[in-house]
C-alpha positions in Angstrom: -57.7 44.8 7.8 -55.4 45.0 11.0 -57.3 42.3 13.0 -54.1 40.3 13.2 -52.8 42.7 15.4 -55.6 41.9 18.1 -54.5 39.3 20.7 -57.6 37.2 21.2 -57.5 37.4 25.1 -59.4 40.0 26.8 -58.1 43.3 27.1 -58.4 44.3 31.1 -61.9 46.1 31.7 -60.6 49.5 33.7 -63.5 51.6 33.2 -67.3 50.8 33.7 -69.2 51.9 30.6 -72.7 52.1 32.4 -70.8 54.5 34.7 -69.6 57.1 31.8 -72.6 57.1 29.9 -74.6 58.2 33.0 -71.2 60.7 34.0 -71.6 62.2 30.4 -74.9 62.5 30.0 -75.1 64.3 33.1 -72.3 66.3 32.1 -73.4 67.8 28.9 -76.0 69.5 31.1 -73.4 71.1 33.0 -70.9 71.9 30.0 -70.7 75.5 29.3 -71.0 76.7 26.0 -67.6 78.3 26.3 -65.7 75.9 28.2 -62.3 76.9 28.4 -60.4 73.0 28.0 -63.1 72.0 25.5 -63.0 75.5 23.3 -59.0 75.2 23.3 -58.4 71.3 22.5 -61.2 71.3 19.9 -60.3 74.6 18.3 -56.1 73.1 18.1 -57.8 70.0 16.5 -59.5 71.9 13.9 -56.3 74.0 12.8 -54.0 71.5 12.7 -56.2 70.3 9.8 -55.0 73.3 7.8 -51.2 72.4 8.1 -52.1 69.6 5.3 -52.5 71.2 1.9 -55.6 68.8 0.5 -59.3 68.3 0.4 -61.0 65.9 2.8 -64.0 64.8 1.3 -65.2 62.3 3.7 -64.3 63.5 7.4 -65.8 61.7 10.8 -65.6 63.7 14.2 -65.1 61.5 17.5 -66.1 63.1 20.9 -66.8 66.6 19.8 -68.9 68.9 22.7 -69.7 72.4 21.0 -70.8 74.0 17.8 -66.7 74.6 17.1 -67.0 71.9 14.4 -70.1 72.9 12.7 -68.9 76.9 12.9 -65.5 76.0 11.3 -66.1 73.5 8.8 -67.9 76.1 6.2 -65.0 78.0 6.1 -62.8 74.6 5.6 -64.8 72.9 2.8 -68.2 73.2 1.7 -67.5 69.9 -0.1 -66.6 68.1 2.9 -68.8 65.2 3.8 -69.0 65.3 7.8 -70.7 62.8 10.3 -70.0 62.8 13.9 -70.0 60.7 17.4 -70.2 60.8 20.4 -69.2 58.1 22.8 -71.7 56.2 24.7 -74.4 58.9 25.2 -76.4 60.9 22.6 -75.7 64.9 23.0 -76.1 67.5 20.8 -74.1 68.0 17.7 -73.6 64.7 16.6 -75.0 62.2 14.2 -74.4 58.9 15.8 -73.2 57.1 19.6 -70.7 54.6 19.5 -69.0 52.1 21.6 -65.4 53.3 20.7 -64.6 49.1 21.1 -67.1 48.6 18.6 -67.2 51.2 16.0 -70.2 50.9 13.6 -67.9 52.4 10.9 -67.2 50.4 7.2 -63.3 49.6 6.1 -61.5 53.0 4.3 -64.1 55.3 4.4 -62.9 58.4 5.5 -60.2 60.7 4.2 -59.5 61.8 7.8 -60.4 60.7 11.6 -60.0 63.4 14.4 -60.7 62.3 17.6 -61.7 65.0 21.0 -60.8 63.8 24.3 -62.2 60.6 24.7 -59.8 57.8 24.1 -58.4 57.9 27.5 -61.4 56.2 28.7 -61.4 53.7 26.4 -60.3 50.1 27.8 -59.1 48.7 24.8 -57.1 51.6 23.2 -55.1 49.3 20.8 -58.3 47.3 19.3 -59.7 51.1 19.3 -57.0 52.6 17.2 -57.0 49.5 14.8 -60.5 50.1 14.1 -60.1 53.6 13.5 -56.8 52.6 11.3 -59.2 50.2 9.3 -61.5 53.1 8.9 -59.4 55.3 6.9 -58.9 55.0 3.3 -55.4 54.8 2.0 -53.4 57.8 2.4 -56.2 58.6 5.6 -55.3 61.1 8.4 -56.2 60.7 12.0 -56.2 63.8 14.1 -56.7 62.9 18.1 -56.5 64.3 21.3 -56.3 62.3 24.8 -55.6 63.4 28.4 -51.6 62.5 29.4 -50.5 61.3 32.6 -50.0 64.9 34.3 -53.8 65.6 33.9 -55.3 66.4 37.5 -51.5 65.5 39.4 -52.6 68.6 41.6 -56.3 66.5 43.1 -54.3 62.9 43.0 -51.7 64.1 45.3 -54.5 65.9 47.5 -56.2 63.0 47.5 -53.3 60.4 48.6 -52.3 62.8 51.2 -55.8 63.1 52.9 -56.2 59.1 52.4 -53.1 58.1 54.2 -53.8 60.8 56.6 -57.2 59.8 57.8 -57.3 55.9 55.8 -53.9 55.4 56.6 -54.1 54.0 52.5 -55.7 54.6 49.0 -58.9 54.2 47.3 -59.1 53.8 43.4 -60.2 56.7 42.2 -58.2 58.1 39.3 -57.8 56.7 35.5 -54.3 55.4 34.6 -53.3 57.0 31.8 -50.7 56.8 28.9 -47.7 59.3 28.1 -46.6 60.7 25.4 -44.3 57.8 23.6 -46.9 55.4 24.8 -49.5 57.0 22.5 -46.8 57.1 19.6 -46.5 53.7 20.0 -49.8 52.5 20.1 -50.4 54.4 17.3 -47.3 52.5 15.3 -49.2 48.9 16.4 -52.1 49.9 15.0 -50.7 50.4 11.4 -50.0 54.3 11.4 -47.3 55.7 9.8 -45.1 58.6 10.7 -46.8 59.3 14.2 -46.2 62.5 15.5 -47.2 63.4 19.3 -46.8 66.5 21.4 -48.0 67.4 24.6 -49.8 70.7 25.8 -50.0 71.2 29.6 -52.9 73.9 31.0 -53.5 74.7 34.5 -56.6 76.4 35.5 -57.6 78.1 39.0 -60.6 77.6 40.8 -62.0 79.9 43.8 -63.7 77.1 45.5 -63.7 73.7 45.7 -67.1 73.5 44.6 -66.0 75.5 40.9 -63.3 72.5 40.8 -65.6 69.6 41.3 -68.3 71.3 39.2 -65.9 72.0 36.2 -64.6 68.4 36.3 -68.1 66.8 36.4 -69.0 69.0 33.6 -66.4 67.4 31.7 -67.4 63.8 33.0 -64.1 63.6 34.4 -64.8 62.3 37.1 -64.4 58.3 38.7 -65.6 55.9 36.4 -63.4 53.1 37.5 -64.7 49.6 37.3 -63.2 48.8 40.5 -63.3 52.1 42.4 -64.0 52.7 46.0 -68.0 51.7 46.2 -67.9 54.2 49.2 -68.9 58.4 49.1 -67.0 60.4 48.8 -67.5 62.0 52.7 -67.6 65.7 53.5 -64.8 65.3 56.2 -62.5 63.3 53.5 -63.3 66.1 50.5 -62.1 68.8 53.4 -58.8 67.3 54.0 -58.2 67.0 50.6 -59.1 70.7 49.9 -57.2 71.7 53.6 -53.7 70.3 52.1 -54.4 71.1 48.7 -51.1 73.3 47.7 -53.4 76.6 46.6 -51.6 79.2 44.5 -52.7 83.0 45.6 -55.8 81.1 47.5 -57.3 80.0 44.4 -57.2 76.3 43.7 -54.8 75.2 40.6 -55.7 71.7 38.2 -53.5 70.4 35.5 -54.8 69.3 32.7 -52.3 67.6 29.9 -53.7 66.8 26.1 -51.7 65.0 23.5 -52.6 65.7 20.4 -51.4 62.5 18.0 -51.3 62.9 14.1 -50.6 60.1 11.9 -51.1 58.7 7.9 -52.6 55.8 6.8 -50.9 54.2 3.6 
C-alpha cells in the first residue's frame, strides 16, 4: 500500500459533491446516445487497450456513459472479467457508484484500470490515484482520461469579459484544472511507472447559445464549485457573454481538451 504518500492534512474541498451528483444525474437524462465528446474519448480509451499485446482478465471501468464499453469488450475478450462505476450517481451501464475519494475497491485486484472523464472533478486527485495504484495488481495498467486546462477557454474568457464589463470583477464559476505534466506527475507520486500523457484538443460549434449550455449540462459540465457565486446566472449577464463571445462563421466555438494518461504498476 501507498498510504505513506498521503499527507494527513486535508486536501482543499474545490468541488461540492451534493452539487455533481444532482448535475449528473440530471445530465444522463439529457446525454445523447451519440454524443460526439463522449463517443470519441471513450472509443480512444478502448483502443489504446489494444496497443498492449496481453489478456486482462480482471478489468474495472471508471466514469463510462454509453454502451461503447459493453459493444466493444466481446470483440476484446470474452474472458475478461468487467465491473464498472460511476461516480456519485447511479446511471445506466454500470455495476456500482463510488466516491472516487473513497473507492470501495480491494488491494491488486484488477489487471487494468481505465478511467472516462471524471477525475477532474475530483478534490483529492493524488489520494485518488493512490487508491486506484493500490488497486492494481502488479504489473496493472491504468488507462484515464481527464479534461486539461484549455477545456472551455472560449466561455471563461466570455465570461470574464461580460463580468468586468457589467460587475466591474469575477465570480467563481469555472474548475481549475491540471496540465499535461501536472497529470504525469501526479501520476509518478502515486507509484506509477513509465507515465505517458498526451493531449487531444476538440472544438465544437454550436448555433445557439441555448445548444451550448444544453450540451454542457448534458455532460454535467457545468459549475459545481464549493464556493461559487450563490447568485443566477441572469438573462442580461448570459447576453453579454454570448454578445462578445468571439463566434466563428456565426456559430458558437467551445474547446474541449482530454488527456489521456497511461501508466504500469510494478
Amino acid at each position: 500500500m501507498h498510504k505513506e504518500l498521503m499527507t494527513s492534512s486535508v486536501p482543499p474541498q474545490i468541488f461540492c459533491k451534493s452539487t455533481l451528483k444532482q448535475h449528473r444525474l440530471k445530465a444522463f437524462a439529457l446525454l445523447k446516445d451519440n454524443d460526439p465528446l463522449v463517443r470519441i474519448v471513450e472509443a480512444n480509451l478502448l483502443l489504446r487497450i489494444k496497443d498492449f499485446k496481453r489478456d486482462f482478465h480482471k478489468i474495472l471501468t471508471l466514469g463510462f456513459r454509453s454502451g461503447a464499453l459493453r459493444d466493444f469488450m466481446p470483440q476484446f475478450s470474452k474472458n475478461s472479467n468487467v465491473i464498472s462505476g460511476f461516480p456519485l450517481a447511479p446511471i445506466p451501464y454500470t455495476d456500482f457508484v463510488f466516491d472516487e475519494e473513497n473507492l470501495p475497491i480491494s488491494s491488486e485486484k484488477f489487471d487494468l484500470i481505465i478511467s472516462a472523464l471524471h477525475l477532474h472533478t475530483v478534490n483529492d486527485l493524488p489520494g485518488s490515484l493512490i487508491q486506484l495504484y493500490d488497486a492494481l495488481k502488479p504489473q496493472g495498467l491504468f488507462i484515464g482520461a481527464f479534461l486539461g486546462g484549455e477545456t472551455l477557454k472560449e466561455f471563461r474568457t466570455a465570461f470574464l469579459k461580460a463580468e468586468m464589463f457589467l460587475k466591474n470583477g469575477i465570480s467563481a464559476r469555472f474548475s481549475p484544472q491540471i496540465d499535461i505534466k501536472q497529470g504525469a506527475a501526479l501520476l509518478k507520486r502515486a507509484g506509477f511507472k513509465t507515465p505517458i500523457s498526451e493531449s487531444h484538443s476538440m472544438t465544437f460549434y454550436y448555433e445557439t447559445p441555448f445548444d451550448l449550455c444544453s450540451h454542457l449540462k448534458a455532460l454535467s459540465e457545468t459549475n459545481s464549485l464549493l464556493r461559487r457565486s450563490k447568485g443566477l446566472t441572469t438573462p442580461r449577464l448570459l447576453k453579454e457573454v454570448f454578445q462578445v463571445y468571439e463566434s466563428v462563421n456565426d456559430h458558437f466555438p467551445l474547446t474541449f481538451e482530454v488527456i489521456y494518461m497511461t501508466a504500469w504498476r510494478v
